[in-house]
PDB file of N, H, CA, C and O in Angstrom:
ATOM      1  N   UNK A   1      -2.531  12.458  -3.436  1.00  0.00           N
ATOM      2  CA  UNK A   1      -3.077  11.565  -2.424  1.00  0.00           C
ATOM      3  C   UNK A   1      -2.047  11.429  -1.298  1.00  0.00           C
ATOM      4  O   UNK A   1      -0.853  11.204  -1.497  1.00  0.00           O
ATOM      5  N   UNK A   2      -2.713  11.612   0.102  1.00  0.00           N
ATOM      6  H   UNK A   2      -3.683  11.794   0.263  1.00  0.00           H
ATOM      7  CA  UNK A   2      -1.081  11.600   0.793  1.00  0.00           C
ATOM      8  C   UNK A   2      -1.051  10.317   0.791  1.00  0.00           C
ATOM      9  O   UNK A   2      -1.632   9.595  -0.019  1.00  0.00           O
ATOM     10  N   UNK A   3      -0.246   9.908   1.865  1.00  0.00           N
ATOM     11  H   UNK A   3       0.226  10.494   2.523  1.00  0.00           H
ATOM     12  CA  UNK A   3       0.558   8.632   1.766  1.00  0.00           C
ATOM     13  C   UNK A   3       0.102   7.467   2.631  1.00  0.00           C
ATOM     14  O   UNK A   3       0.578   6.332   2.586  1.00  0.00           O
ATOM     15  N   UNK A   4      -0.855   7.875   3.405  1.00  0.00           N
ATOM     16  H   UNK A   4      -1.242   8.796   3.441  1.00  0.00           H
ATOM     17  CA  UNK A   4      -1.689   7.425   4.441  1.00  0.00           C
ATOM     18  C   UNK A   4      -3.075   6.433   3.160  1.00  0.00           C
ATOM     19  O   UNK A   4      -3.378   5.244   3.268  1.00  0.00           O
ATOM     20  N   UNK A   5      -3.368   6.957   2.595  1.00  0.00           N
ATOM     21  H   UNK A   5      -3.122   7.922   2.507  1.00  0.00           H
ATOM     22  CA  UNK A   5      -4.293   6.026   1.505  1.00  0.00           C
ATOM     23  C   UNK A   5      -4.071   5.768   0.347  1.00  0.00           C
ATOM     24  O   UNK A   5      -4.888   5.180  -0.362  1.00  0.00           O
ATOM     25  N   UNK A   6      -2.594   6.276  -0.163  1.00  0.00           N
ATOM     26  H   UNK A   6      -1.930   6.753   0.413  1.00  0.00           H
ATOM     27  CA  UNK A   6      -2.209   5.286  -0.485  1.00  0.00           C
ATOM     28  C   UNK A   6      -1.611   3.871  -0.431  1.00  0.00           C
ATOM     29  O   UNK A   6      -1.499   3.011  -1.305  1.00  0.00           O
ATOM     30  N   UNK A   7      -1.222   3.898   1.020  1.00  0.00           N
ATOM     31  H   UNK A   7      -1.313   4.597   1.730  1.00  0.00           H
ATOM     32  CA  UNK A   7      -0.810   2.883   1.547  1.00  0.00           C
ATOM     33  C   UNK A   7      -1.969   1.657   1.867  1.00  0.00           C
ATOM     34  O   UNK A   7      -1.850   0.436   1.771  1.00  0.00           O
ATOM     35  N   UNK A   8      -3.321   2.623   2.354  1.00  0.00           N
ATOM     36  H   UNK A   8      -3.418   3.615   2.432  1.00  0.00           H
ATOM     37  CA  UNK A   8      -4.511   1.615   2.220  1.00  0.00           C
ATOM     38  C   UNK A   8      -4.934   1.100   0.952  1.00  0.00           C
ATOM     39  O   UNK A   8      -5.371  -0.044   0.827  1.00  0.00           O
ATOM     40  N   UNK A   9      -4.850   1.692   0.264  1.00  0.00           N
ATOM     41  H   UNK A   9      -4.495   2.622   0.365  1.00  0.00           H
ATOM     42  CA  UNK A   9      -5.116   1.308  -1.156  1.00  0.00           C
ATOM     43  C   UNK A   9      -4.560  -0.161  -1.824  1.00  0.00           C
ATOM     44  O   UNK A   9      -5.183  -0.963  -2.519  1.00  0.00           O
ATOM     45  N   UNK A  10      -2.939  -0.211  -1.276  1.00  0.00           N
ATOM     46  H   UNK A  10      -2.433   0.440  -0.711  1.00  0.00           H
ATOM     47  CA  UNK A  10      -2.153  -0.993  -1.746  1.00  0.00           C
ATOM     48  C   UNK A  10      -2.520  -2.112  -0.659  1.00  0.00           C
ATOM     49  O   UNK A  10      -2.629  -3.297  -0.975  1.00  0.00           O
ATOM     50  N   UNK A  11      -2.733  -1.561   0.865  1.00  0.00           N
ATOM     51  H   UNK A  11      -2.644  -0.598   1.122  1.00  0.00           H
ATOM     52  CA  UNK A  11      -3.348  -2.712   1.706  1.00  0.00           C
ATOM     53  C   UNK A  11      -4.256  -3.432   1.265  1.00  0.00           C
ATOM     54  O   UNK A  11      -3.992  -4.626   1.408  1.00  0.00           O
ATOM     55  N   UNK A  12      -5.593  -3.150   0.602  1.00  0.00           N
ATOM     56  H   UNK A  12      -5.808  -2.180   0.486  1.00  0.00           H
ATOM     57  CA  UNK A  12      -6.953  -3.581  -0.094  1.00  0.00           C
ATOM     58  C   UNK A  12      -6.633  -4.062  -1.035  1.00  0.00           C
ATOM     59  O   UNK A  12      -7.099  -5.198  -1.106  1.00  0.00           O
ATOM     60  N   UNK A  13      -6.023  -3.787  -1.893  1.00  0.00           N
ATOM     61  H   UNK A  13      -5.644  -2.863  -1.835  1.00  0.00           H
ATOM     62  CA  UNK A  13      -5.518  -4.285  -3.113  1.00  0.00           C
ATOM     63  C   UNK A  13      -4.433  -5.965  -3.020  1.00  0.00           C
ATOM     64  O   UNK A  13      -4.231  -6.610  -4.049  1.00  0.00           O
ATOM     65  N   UNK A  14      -3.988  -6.322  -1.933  1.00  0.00           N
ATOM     66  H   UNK A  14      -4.153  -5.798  -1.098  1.00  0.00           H
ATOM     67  CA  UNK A  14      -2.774  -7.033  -1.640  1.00  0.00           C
ATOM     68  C   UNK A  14      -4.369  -8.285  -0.651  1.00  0.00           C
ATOM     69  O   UNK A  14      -4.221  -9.507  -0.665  1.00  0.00           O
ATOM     70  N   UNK A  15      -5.432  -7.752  -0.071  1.00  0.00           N
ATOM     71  H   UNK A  15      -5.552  -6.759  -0.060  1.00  0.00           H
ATOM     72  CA  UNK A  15      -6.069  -8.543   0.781  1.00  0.00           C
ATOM     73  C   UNK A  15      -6.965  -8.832  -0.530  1.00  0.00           C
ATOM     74  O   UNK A  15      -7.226 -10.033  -0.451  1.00  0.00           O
ATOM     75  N   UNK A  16      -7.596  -8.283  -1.764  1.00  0.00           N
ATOM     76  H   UNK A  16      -7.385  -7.308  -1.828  1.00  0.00           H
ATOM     77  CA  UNK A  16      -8.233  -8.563  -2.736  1.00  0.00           C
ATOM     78  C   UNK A  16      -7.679  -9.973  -3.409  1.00  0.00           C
ATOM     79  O   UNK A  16      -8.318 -11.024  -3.471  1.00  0.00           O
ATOM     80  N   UNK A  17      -6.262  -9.729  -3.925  1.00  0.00           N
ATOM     81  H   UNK A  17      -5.743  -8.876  -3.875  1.00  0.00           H
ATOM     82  CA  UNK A  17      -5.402 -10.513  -4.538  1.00  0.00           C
ATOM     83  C   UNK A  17      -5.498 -11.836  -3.232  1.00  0.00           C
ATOM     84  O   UNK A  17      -5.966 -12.938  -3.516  1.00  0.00           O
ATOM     85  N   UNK A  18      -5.237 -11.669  -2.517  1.00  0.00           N
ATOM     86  H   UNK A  18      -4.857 -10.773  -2.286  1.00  0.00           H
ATOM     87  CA  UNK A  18      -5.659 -12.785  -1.861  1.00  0.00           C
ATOM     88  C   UNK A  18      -6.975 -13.382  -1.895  1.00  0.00           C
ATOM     89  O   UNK A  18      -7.187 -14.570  -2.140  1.00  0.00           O
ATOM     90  N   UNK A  19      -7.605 -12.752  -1.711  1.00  0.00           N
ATOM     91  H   UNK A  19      -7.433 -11.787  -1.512  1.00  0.00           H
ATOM     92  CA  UNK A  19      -9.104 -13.493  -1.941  1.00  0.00           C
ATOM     93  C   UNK A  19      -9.109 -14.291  -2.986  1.00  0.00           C
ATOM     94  O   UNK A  19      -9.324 -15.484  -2.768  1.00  0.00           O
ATOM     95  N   UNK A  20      -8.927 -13.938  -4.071  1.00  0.00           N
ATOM     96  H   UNK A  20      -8.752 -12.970  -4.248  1.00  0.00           H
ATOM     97  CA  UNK A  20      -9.000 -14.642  -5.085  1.00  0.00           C
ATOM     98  C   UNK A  20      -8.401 -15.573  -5.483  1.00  0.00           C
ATOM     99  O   UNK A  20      -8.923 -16.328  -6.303  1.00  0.00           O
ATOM    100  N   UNK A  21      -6.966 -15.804  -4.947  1.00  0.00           N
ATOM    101  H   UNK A  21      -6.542 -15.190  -4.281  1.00  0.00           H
ATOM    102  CA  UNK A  21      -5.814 -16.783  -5.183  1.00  0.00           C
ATOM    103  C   UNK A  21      -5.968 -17.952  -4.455  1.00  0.00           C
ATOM    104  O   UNK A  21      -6.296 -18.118  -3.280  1.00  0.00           O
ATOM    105  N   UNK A  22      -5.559 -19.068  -5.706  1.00  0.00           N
ATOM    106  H   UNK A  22      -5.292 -18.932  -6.660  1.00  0.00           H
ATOM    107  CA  UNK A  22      -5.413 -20.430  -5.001  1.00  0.00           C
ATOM    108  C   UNK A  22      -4.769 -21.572  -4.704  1.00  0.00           C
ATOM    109  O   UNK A  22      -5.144 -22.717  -4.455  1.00  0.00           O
ATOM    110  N   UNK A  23      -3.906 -21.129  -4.766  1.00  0.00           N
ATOM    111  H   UNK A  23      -3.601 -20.198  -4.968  1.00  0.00           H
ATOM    112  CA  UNK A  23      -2.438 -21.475  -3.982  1.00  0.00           C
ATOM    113  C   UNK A  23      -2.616 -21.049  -2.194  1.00  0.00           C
ATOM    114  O   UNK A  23      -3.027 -19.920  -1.926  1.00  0.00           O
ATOM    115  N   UNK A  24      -2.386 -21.720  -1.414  1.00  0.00           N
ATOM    116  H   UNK A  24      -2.052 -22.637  -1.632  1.00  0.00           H
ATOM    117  CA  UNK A  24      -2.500 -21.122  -0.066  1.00  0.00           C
ATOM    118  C   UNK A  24      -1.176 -20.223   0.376  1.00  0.00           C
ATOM    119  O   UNK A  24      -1.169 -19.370   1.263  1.00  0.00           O
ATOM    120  N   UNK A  25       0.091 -20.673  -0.569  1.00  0.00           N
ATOM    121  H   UNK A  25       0.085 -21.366  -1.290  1.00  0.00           H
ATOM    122  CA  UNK A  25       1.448 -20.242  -0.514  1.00  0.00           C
ATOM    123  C   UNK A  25       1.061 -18.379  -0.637  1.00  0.00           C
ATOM    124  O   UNK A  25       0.944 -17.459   0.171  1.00  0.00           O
ATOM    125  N   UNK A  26       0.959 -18.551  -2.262  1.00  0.00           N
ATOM    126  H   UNK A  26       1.054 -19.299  -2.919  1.00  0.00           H
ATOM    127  CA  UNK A  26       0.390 -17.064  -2.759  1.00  0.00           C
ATOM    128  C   UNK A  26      -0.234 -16.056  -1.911  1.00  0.00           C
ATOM    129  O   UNK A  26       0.177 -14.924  -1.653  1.00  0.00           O
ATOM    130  N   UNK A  27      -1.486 -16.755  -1.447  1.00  0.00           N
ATOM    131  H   UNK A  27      -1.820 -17.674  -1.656  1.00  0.00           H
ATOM    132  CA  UNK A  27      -2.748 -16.023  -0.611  1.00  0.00           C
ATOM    133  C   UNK A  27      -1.851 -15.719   0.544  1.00  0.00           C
ATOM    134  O   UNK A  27      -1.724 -14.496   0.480  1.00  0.00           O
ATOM    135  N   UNK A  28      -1.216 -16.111   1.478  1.00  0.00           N
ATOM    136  H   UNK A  28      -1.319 -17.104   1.530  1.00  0.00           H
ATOM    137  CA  UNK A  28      -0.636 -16.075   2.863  1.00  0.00           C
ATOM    138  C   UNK A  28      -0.080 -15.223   2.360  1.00  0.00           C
ATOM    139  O   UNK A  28      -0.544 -14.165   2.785  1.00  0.00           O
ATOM    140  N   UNK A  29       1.192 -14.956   1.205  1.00  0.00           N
ATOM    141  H   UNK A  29       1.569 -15.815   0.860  1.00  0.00           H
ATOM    142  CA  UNK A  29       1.881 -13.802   1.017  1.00  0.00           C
ATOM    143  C   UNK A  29       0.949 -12.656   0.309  1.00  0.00           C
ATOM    144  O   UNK A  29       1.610 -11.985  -0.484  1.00  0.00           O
ATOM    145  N   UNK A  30       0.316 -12.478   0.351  1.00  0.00           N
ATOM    146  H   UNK A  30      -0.221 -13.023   0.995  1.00  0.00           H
ATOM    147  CA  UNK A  30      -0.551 -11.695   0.101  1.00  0.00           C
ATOM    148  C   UNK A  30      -0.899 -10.730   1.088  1.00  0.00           C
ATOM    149  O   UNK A  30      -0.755  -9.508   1.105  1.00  0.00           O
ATOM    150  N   UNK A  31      -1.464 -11.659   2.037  1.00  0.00           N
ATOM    151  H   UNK A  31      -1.581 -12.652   2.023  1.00  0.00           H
ATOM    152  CA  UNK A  31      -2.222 -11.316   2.937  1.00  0.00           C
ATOM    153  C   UNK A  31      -1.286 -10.712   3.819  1.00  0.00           C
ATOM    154  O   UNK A  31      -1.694  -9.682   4.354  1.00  0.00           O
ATOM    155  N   UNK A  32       0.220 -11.197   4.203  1.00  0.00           N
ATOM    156  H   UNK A  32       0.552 -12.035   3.768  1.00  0.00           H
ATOM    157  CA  UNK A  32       1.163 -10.592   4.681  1.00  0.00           C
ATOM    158  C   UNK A  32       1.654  -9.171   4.091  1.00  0.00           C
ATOM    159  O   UNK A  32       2.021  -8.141   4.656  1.00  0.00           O
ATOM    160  N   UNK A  33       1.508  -9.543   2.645  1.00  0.00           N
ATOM    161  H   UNK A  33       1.210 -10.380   2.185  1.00  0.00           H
ATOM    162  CA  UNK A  33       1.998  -8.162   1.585  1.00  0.00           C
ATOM    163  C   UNK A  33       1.080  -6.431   2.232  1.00  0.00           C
ATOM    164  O   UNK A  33       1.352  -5.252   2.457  1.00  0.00           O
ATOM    165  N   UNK A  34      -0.237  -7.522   2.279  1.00  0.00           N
ATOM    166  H   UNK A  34      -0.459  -8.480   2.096  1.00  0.00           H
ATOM    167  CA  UNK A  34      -1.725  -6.224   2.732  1.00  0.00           C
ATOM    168  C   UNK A  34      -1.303  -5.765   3.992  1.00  0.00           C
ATOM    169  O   UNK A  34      -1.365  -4.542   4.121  1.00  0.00           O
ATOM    170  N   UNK A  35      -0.768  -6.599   5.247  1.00  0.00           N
ATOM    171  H   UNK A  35      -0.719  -7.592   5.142  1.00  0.00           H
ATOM    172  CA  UNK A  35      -0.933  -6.199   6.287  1.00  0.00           C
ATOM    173  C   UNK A  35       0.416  -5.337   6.391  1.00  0.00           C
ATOM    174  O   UNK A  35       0.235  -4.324   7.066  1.00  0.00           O
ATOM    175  N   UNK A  36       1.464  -5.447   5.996  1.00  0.00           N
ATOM    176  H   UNK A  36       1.611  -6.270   5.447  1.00  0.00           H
ATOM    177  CA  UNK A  36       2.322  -4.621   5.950  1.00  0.00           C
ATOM    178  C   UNK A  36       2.237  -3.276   5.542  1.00  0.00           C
ATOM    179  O   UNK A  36       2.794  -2.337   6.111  1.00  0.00           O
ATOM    180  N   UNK A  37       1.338  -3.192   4.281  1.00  0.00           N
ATOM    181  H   UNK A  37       0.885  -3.954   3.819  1.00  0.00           H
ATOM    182  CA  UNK A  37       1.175  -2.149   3.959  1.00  0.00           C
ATOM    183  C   UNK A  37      -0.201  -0.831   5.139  1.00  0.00           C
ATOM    184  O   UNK A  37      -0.447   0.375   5.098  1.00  0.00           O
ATOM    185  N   UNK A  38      -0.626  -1.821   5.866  1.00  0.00           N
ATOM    186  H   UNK A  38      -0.427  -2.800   5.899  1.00  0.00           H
ATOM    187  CA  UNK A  38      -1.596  -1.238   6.985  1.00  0.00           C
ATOM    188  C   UNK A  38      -0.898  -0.787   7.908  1.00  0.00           C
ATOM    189  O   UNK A  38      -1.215   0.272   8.450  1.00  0.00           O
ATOM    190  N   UNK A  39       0.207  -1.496   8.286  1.00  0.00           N
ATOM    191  H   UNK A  39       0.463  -2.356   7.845  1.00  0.00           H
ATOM    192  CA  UNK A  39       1.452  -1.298   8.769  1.00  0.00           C
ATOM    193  C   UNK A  39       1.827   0.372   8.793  1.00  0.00           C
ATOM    194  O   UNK A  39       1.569   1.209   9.657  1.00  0.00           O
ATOM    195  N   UNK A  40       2.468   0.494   7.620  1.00  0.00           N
ATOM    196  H   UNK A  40       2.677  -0.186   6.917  1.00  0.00           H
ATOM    197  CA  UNK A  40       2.999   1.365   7.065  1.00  0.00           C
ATOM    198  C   UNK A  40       1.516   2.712   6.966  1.00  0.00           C
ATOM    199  O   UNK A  40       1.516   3.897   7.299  1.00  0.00           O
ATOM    200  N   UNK A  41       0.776   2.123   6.563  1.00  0.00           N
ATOM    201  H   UNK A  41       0.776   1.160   6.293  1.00  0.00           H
ATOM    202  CA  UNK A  41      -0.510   3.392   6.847  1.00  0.00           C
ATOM    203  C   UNK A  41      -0.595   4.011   8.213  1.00  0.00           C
ATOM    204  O   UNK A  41      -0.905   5.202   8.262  1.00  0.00           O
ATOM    205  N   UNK A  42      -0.419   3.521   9.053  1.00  0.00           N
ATOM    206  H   UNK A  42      -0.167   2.554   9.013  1.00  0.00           H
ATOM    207  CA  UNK A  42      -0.693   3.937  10.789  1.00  0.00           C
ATOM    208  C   UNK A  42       0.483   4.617  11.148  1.00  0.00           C
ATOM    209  O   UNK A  42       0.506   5.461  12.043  1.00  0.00           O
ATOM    210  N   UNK A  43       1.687   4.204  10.328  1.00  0.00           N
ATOM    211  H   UNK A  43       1.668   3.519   9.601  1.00  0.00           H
ATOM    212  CA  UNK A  43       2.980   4.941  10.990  1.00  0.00           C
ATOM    213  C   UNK A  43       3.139   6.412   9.949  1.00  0.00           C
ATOM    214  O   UNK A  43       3.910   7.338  10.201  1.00  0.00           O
ATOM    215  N   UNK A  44       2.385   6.355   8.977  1.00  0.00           N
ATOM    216  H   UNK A  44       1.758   5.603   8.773  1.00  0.00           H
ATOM    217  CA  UNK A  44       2.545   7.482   8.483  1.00  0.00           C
ATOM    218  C   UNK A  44       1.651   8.633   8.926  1.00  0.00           C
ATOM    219  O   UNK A  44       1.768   9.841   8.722  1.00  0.00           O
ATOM    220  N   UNK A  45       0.838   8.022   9.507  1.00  0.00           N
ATOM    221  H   UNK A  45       0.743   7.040   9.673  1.00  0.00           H
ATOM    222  CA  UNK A  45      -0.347   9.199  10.154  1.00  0.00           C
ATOM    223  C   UNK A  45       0.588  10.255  11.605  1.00  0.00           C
ATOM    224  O   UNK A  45       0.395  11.386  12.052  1.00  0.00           O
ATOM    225  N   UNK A  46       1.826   8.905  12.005  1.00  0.00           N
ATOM    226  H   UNK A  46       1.983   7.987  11.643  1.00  0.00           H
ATOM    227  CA  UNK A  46       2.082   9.313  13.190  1.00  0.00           C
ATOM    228  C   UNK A  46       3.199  10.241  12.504  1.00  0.00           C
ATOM    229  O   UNK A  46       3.431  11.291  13.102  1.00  0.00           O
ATOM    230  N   UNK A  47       3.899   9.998  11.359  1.00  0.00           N
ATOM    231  H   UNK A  47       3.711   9.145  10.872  1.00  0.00           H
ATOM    232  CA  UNK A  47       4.994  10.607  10.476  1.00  0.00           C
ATOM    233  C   UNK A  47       4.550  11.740  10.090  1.00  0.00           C
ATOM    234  O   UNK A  47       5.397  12.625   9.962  1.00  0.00           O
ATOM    235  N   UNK A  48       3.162  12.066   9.795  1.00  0.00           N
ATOM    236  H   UNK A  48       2.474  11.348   9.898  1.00  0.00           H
ATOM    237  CA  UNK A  48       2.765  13.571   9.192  1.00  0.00           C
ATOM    238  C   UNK A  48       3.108  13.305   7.398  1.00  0.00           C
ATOM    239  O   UNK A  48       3.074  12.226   6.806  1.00  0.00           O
ATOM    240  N   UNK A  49       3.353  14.332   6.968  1.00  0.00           N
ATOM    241  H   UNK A  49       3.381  15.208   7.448  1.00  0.00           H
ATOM    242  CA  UNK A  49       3.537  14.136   5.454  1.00  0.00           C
ATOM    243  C   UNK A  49       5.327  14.754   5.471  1.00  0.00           C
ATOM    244  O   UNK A  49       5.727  15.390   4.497  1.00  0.00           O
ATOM    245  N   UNK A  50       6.264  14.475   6.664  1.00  0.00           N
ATOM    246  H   UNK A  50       5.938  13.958   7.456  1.00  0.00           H
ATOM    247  CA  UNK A  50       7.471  14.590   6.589  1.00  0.00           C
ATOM    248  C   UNK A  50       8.033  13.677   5.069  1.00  0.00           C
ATOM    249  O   UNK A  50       7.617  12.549   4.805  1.00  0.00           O
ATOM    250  N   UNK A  51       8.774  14.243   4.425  1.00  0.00           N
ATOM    251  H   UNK A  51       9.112  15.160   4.640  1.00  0.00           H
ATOM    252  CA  UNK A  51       9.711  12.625   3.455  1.00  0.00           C
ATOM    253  C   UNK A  51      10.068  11.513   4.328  1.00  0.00           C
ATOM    254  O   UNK A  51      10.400  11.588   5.511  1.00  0.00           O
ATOM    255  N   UNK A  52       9.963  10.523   3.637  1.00  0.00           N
ATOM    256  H   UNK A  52       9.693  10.461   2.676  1.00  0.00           H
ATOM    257  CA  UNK A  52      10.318   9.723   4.950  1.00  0.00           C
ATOM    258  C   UNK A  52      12.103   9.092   3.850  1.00  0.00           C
ATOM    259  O   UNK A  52      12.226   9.208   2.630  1.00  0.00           O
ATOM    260  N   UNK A  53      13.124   8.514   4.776  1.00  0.00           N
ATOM    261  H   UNK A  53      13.024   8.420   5.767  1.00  0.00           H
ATOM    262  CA  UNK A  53      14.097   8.404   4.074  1.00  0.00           C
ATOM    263  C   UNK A  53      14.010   7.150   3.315  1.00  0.00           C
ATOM    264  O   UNK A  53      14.886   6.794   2.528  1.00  0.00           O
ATOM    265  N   UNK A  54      12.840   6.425   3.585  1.00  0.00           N
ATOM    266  H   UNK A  54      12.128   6.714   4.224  1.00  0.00           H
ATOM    267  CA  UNK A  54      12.820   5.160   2.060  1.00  0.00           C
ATOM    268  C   UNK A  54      11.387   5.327   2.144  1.00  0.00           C
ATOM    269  O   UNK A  54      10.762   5.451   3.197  1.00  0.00           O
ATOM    270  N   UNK A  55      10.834   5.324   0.814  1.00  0.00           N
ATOM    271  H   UNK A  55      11.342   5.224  -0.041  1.00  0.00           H
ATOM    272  CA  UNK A  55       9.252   5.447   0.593  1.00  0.00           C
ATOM    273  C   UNK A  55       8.747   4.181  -0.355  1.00  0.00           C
ATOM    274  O   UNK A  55       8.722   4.461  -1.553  1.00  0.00           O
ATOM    275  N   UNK A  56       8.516   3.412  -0.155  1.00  0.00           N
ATOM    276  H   UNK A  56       8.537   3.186   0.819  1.00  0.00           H
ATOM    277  CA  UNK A  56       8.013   2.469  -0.910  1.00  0.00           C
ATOM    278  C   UNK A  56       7.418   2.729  -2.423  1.00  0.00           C
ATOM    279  O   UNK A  56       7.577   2.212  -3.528  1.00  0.00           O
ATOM    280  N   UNK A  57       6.609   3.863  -1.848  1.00  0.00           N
ATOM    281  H   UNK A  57       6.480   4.284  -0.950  1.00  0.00           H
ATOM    282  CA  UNK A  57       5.876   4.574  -3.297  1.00  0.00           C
ATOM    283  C   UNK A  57       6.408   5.984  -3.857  1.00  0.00           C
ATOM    284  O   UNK A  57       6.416   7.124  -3.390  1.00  0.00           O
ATOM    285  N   UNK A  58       6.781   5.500  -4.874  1.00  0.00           N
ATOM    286  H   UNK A  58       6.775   4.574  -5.253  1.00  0.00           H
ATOM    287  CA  UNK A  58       7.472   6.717  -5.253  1.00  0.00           C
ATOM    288  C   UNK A  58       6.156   7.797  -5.752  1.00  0.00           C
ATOM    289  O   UNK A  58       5.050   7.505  -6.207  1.00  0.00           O
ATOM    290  N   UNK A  59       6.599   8.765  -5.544  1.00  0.00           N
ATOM    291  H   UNK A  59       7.497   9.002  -5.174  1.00  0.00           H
ATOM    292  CA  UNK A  59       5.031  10.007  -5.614  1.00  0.00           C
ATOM    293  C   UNK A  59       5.178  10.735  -6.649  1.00  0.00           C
ATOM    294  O   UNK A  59       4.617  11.820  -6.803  1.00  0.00           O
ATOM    295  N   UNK A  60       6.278   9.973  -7.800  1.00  0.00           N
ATOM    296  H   UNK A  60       6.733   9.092  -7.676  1.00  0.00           H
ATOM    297  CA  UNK A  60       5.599  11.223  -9.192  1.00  0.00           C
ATOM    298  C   UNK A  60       4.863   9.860 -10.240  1.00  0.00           C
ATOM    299  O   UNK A  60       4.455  10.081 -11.381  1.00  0.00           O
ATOM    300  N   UNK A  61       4.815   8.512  -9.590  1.00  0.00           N
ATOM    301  H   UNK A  61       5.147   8.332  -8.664  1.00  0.00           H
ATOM    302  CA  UNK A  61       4.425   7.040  -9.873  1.00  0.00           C
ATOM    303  C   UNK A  61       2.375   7.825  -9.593  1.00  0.00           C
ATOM    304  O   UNK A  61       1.590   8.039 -10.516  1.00  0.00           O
ATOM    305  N   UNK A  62       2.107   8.044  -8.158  1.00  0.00           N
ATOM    306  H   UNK A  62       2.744   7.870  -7.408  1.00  0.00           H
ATOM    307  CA  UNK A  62       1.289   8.725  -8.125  1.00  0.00           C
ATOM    308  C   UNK A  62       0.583   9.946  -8.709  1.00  0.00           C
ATOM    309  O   UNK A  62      -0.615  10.185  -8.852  1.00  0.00           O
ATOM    310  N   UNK A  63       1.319  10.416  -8.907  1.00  0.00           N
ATOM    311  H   UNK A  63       2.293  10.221  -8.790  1.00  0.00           H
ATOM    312  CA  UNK A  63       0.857  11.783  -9.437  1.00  0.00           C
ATOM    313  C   UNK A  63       0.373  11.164 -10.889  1.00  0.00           C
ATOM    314  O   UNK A  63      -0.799  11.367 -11.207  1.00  0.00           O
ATOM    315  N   UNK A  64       1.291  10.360 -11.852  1.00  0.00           N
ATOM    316  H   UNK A  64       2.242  10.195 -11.593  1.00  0.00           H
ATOM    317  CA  UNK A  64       0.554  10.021 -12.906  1.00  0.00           C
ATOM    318  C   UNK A  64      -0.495   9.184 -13.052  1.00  0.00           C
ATOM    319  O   UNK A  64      -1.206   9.303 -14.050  1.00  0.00           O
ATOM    320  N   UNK A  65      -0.797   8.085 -11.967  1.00  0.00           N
ATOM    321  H   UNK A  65      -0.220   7.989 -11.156  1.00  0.00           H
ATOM    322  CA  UNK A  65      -1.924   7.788 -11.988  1.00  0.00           C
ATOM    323  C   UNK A  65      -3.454   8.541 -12.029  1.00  0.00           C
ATOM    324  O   UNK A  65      -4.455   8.245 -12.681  1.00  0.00           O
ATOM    325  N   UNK A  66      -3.192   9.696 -11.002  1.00  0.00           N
ATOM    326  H   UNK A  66      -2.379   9.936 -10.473  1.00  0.00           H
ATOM    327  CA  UNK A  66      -4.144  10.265 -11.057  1.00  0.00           C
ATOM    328  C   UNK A  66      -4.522  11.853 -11.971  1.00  0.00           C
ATOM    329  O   UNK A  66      -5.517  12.573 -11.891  1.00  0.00           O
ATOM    330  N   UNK A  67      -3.583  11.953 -12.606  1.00  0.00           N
ATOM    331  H   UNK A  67      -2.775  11.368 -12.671  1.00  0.00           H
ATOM    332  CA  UNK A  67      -3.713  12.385 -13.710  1.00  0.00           C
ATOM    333  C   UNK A  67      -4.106  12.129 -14.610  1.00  0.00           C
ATOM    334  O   UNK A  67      -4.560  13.061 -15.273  1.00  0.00           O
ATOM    335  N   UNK A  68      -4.178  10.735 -15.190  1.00  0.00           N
ATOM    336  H   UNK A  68      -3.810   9.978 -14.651  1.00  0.00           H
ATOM    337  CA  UNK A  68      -4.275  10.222 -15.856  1.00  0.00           C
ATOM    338  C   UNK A  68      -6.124  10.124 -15.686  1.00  0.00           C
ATOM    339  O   UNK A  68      -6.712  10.362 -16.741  1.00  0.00           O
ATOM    340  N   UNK A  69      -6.695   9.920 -14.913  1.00  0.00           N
ATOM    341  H   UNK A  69      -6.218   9.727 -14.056  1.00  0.00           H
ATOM    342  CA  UNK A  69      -7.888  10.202 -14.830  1.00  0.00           C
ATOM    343  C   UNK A  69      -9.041  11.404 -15.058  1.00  0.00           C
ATOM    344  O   UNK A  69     -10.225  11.179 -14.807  1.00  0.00           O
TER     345      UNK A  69
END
């Protein structure tokens, strides 16, 4: 998966967790957690699939997920 959806993935996943949470503390960091990671989706489109020198997601973390399927 490149790195561009996985990063959405973790965006959706971080705005989900918010939805549901009820603490307003929690939800806000959440919702900050998601948008960062949207963040990081748009700059990787502009990055290409170069390594980048810190990757949040490590990609053999990936690879077993979807193997695993």
């Amino acid at each position: 998966m490149k790195r561009e959806k996985e990063y959405r993935h973790s965006a959706n996943d971080g705005r989900e967790r918010a939805a549901k949470e009820q603490s307003a503390l929690f939800r806000a960091q959440w919702e900050i957690l998601g948008a960062r990671y949207t963040e990081l989706a748009a700059q990787s489109t502009k990055l290409g699939e170069i390594d980048a020198q810190y990757d949040p997601i490590p990609w053999d973390r990936t690879r077993q997920r979807h193997e695993k399927k």
